[in-house]
N, C-alpha and C positions, 0 to 999 in steps of 0.2 A: 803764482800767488800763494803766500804761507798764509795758513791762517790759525794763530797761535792762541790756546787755552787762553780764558778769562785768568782774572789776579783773586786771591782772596776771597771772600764768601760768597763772588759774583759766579763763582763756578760753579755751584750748588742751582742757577737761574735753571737748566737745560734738562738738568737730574727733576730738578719740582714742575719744570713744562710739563716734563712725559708724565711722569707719574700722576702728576692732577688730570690730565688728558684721559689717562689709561682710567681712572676713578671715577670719571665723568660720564667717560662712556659706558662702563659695565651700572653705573649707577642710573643712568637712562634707559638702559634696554639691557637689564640685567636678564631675561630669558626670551628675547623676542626672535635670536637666532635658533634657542636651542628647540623654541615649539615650531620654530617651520621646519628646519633640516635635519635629515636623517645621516648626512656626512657627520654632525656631530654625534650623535645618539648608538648609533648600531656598531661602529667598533669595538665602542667602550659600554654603553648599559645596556646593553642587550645582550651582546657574548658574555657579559660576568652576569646576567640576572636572568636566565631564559625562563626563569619561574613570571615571570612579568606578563608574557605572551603565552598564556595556553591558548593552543587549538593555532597558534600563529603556523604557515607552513615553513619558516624558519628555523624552530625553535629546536626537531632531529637534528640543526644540523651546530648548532650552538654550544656553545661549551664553559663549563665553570672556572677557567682561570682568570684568576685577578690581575697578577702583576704583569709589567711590560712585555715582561721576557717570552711568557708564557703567551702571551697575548698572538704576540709575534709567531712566538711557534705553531698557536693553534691556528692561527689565520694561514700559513704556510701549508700546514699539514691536515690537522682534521677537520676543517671547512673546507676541503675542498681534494677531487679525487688525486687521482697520483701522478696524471704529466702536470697538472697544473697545481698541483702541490710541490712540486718542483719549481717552476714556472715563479709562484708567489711568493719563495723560500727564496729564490734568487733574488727578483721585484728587489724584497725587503732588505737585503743584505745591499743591495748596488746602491739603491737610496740612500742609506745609511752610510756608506763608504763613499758615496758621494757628497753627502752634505759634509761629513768629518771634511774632503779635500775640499768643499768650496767656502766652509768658517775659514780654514787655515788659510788657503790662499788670499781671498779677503781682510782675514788678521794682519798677516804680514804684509801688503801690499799698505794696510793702515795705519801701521801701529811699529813696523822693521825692528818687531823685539818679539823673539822668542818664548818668551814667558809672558808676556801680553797676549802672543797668539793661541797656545797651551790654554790660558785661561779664557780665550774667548772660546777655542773647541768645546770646554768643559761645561762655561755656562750655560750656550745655545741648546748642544746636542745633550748634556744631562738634565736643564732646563727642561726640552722636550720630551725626552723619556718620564721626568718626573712627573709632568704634564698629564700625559698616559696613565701615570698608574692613579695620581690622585682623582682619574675618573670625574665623577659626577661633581664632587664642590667645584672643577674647572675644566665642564663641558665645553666653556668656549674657548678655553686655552690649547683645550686638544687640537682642536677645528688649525687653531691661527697658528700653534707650533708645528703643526704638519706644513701648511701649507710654507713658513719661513723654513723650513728643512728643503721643501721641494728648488725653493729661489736660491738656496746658496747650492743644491748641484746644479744648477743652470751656470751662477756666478763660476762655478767649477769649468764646466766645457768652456765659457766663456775666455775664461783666463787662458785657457788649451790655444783656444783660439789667436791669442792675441801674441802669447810666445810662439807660436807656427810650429805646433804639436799638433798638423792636424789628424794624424792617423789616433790620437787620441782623443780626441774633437768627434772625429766618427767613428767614432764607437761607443764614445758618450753618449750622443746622441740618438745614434740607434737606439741603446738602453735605453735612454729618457723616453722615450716612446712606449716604454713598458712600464714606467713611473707613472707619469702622466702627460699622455698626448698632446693635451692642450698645451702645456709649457714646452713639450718638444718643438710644435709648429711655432712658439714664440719665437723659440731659440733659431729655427729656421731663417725668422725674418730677421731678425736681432746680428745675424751673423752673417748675413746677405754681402752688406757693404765690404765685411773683409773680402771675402768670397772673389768681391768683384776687383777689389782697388789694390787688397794687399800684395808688395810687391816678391815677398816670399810664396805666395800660394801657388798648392800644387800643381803641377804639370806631370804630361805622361804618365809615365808607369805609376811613380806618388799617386797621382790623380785614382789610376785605377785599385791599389791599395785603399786607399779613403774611400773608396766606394767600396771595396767587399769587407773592410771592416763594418763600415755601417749597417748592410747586409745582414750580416751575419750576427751583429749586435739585436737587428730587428726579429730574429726568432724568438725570444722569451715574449715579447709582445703578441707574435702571433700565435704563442702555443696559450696565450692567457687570453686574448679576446675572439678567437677561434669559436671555440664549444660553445660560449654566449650567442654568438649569430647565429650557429646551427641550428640551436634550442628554438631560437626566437623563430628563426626563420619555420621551423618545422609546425609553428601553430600558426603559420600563414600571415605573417608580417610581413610586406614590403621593407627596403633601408631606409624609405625616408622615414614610417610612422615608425621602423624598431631606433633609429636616429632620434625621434620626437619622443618618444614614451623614455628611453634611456636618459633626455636631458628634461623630463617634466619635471623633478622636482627642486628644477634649479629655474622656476618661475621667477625668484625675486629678479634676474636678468632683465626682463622686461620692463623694469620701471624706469621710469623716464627717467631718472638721474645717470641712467648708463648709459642713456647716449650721448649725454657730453662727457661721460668716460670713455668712450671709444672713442671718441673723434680725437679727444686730447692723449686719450693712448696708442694711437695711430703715431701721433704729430710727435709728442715727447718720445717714444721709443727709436723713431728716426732719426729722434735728435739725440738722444741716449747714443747709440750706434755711432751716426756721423761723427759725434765728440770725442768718439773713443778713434775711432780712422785719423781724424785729423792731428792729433796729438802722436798720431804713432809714423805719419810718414807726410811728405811734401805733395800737396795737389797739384798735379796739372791742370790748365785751365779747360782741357774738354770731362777731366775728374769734376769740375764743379759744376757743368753742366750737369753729368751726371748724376751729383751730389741732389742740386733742385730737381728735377725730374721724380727721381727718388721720392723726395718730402712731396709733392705735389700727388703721387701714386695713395700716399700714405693717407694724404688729407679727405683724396675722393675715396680710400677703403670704407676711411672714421663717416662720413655723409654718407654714403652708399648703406654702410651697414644698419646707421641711425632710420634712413629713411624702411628700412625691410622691415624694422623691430615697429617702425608706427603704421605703416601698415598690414601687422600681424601675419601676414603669409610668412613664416621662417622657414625658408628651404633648408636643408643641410648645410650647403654650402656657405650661406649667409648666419646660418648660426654659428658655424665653427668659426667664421671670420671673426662674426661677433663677441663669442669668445675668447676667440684668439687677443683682439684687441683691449678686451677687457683684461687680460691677464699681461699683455706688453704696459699696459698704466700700472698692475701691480708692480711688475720689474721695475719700473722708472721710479716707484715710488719709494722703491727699495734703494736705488738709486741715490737719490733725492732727498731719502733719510741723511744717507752717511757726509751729502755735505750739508744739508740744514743744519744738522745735532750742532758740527766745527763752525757753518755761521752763525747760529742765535748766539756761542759763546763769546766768537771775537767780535759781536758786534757790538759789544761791552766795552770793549780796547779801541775800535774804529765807528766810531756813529755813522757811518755812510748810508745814505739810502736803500742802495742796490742790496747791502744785507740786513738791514734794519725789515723793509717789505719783504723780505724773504723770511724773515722769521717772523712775522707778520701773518704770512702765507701760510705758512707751516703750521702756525695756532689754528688758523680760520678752517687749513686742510683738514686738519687730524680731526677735529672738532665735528664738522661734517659727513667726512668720510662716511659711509655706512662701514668700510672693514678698517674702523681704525685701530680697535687692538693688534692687527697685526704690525703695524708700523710703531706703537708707541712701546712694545718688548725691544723689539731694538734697537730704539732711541735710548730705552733706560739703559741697556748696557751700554753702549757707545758714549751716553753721557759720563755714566761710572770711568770708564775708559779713559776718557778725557783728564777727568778727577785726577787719574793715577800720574798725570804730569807730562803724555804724549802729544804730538800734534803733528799736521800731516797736509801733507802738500797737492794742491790739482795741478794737473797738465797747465805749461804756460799757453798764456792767450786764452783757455775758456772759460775763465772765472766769470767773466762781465757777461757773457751771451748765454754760458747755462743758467746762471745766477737769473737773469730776463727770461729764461724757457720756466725755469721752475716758477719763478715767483706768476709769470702770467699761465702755466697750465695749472697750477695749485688753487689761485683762485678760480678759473674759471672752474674745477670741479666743486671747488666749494658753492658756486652761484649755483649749479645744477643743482646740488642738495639742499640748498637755503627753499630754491623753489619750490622743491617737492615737500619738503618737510612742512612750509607755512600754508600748502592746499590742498591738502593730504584728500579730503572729500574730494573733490577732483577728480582723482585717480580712484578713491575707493571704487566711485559708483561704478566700473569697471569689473566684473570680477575675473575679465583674463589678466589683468595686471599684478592681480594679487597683492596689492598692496593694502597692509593691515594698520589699520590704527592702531596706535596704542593702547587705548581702552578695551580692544579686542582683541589683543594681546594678552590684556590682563586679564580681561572676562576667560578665555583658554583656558589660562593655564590657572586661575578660582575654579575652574569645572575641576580639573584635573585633582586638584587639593582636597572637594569634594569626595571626588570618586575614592583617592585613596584614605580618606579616614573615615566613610561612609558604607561602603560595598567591602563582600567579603573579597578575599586575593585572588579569587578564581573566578569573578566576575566579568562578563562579559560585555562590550557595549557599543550599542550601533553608532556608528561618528558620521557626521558628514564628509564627502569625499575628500572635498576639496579643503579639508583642514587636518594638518598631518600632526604628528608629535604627540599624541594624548598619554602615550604611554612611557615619558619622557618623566613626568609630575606623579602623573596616577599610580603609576604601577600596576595599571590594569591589560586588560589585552580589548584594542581596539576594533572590532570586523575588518576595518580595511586603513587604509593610508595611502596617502597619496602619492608615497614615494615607494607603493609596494611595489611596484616592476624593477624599480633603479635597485634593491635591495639584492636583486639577483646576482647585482655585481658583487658580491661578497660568496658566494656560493650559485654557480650556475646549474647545481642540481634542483636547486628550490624553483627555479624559472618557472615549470608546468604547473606549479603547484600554486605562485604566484597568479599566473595570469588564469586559472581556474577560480581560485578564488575572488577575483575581481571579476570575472565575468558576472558570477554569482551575486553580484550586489546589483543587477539590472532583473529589470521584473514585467520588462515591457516584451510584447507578444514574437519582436523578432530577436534575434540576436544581435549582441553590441559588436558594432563593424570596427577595425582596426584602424579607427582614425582619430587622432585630437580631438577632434569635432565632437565625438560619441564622449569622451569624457568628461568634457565640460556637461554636455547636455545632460552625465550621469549625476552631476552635482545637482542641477537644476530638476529634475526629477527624485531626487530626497529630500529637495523642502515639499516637493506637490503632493508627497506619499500620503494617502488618506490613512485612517488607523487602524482597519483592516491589512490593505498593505504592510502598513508598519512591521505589524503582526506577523504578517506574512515573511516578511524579510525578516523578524527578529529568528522567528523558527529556523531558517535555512541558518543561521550561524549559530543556534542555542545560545542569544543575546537576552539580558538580563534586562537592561537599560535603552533608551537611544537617545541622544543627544541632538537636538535638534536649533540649528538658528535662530535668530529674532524673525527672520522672514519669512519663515517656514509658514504650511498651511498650520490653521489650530487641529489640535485633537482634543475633542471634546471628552472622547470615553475615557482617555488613558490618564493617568495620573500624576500629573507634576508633583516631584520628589525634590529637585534643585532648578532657582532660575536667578538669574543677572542679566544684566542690561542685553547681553547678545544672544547666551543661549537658555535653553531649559532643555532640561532632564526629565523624563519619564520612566517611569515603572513598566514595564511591557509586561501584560500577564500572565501568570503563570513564572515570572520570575522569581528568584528566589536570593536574587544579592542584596 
């Protein structure tokens, strides 16, 4: 099935989808990522501004350079001591040389023109660098250009894979283990089906080559997340609660619109995979037994995983699944891009339903999606691509059945987010779901706009736990965050110093025991803090301010300075910001 550019001004339709899409989205929740996640914030406004956090236990280890380059080098070398300054000096070079081969490979395989491909290397990976340096005007560019970097070296092994290079497949993937794990174990399952069907794969000796590549590829991995366990472990963490504290403040997981992402990133990734096996060799008839077996494994991972996330025990094992599944619907999505962009165009030239619903799909997807800036960057390119006059061909036979996978997994993710987004109360009243309203979003980050045109720059201010980012807006330095333990991943010297400080914010007569449980119940004890208390905690951090919820108890003595619908601000005494 070709499916050949729109005529005339109809070509411009695909270019003004994305882009109204990408508009829509930042224009709806134009900071609603940047005040929960600290993946956006600490690479980039914290290493260039460490004047932000005084008294932070980060801040020794932080550094003044702005640009990418630098960026790069400091996160390689002076955040971090010398095997693993090594260790993250490589990380970043392999990433980087991986996503160069996984743009190109994908160019060419889209576009069979040279200087098509050239320019697509140029856009994405300078794209993302630029990304980086522009810092804070495009905190969430950062966030979604990293993560489209990570997907084209997946796309990278992938390809390895599929020409039966697998001694370069395992070693890829080893690496990608030292990138990021979780899209390593994507690529795991994603690559299962060659593994099993393709009729070139390794035997014997081969066989035991691909495995001591991969090996051996997994040292940078283990010389980088080594020291982090020791650390952890050495202040009496168990794996599952140092497992739960290292993924706390990737809470938004939880909300119910991802577990009809998991189940349909289960189902579609399978189907991603199979599409690719079928097209590349002849099944046998006990291959299709095999094939359903497969999809049916996939189905009960996506229910299996959903049913663990609602009733909140997340073991290890069930969160990395969860994960795991949530980032195989990325892939697919990625996917799913590159032929939606080729159908919404030709479905200008061919009114057929199968593509008409499918860019249908793709509006309703992107539009919902909670990550849809990642997907509509590379819609705009591919769009522009298209422009330039190219067009590009799918495997025969699975136009009509991907075309039917996409069009029905795309909506069903979109229904999952319709729902959540129209009963948003629902989920609030919840506070392990973390799901924030909007107006509580805005109320945030109003505090934040406060503190920094209000308070002097070395002011200090008690926050609630369970509300991270303040110093994202403020420019202030917050007592605590709730993504202070995960922050250690960027420097595992700070770890002690981390989890001291956080202990530090409980005030109750035993010590806070190493478990989830204790967390949350740390949040729920800083609305109840009487203003003595208050007091009390503000002294142990030399806090100026505290910031307190709508739900919080009252304080009578202390003196509201700033209030809006969700929090108020007080003067703690004796402060002096």
């Amino acid at each position: 099935m070709t499916l050949e550019r729109g005529k005339g001004a109809d070509r411009l339709l695909p270019l003004a989808i994305a882009v109204g899409l990408f508009l829509l989205r930042v224009w709806r929740h134009p900071w609603a990522v940047a005040v929960e996640g600290s993946d956006l914030i600490v690479p980039i406004q914290l290493f260039a501004h460490p004047e932000w956090l005084v008294g932070h236990p980060l801040r020794e280890a932080m550094t003044t350079t702005l640009s990418p380059l630098q960026w790069i080098w400091a996160r390689g070398w002076a955040l971090f001591d010398w095997p693993e300054g090594i260790a993250e000096t490589l990380r970043l070079a392999l990433l980087c040389g991986l996503a160069v081969g996984g743009v190109w490979t994908v160019a060419q395989a889209l576009f069979k023109n040279r200087r098509v491909s050239l320019l697509a290397v140029i856009l994405l990976i300078g794209g993302g660098a630029g990304a980086l340096g522009m810092g804070f005007a495009w905190k969430i560019g950062v966030y979604h250009a990293w993560h489209f970097v990570a997907f084209s070296c997946g796309l990278w092994i992938l390809a390895a894979l599929l020409r039966g290079r697998w001694e370069w497949a395992a070693a890829g993937l080893g690496l990608f283990f030292s990138i990021h794990p979780t899209h390593a174990v994507i690529l795991c399952g994603l690559a299962a089906p060659l593994l099993l069907w393709a009729p070139n794969r390794p035997t014997g000796a081969r066989r035991l080559r691909c495995a001591a590549w991969f090996l051996l590829a997994l040292l940078p991995a283990v010389i980088y997340f080594l020291p982090r366990w020791q650390i952890y472990a050495s202040a009496g963490l168990d794996p599952e609660t140092w497992w739960a504290l290292m993924r706390i403040r990737k809470n938004h997981h939880l909300f119910p619109f991802s577990w009809g992402g998991y189940l349909w990133g289960g189902l579609l990734a399978y189907a991603a995979a199979g599409g690719w096996v079928r097209h590349r060799m002849e099944r046998s008839e006990e291959q299709r037994l095999r094939d359903r077996g497969a999809g049916l494994l996939a189905a009960g991972a996506g229910v299996l995983c959903a049913a663990g996330v609602f009733f909140s025990e997340i073991r290890p094992v069930v969160l990395l699944a969860k994960l795991t599944l949530l980032r195989a619907s990325d892939y697919l999505l990625l996917l799913l891009s590159l032929y939606l962009c080729a159908s919404v165009e030709s479905a200008l030239s061919d009114p057929a339903p199968v593509r008409r619903w499918s860019g249908i799909a793709l509006a309703i997807g992107l539009l919902f999606l909670d990550y849809a800036i990642r997907w509509t960057l590379p819609l705009v390119f591919l769009s522009a691509a298209f422009l330039a006059g190219r067009s590009w061909r799918l495997p025969e036979g699975t136009g009509g059945r991907f075309a039917a996978v996409v069009r029905t997994g795309l909506l069903g993710l979109a229904a999952c987010n319709i729902f959540v987004q129209a009963l948003p109360p629902l989920f609030a009243a919840n506070p392990r779901l973390q799901l924030r309203l909007a107006s509580e979003n805005a109320d945030w980050k109003e505090t934040q706009d406060w503190a920094r045109e209000n308070s002097r720059p070395d002011a200090v201010f008690l926050n609630p736990p369970d509300w991270s980012g303040f110093e994202v807006f403020s420019r202030r330095t917050p007592a605590i965050s709730w993504q202070d333990l995960g922050r250690s991943i960027y420097s595992s010297q700070t770890a002690r110093s981390e989890i001291d400080h956080y202990l530090r914010y409980h005030l109750g007569p035993e010590p806070l025991p190493w478990r989830r449980e204790a967390f949350w119940g740390l949040a729920e004890q800083y609305r109840s803090l009487s203003d003595a208390e208050l007091l009390r905690l503000g002294e142990r951090f030399g806090a100026d301010y505290a910031i307190l919820p709508a739900a919080a108890a009252p304080h009578p003595t202390l003196k509201p300075v700033h209030q809006n619908r969700h929090f108020t601000v007080y003067r703690l005494h004796g402060g002096t910001g």
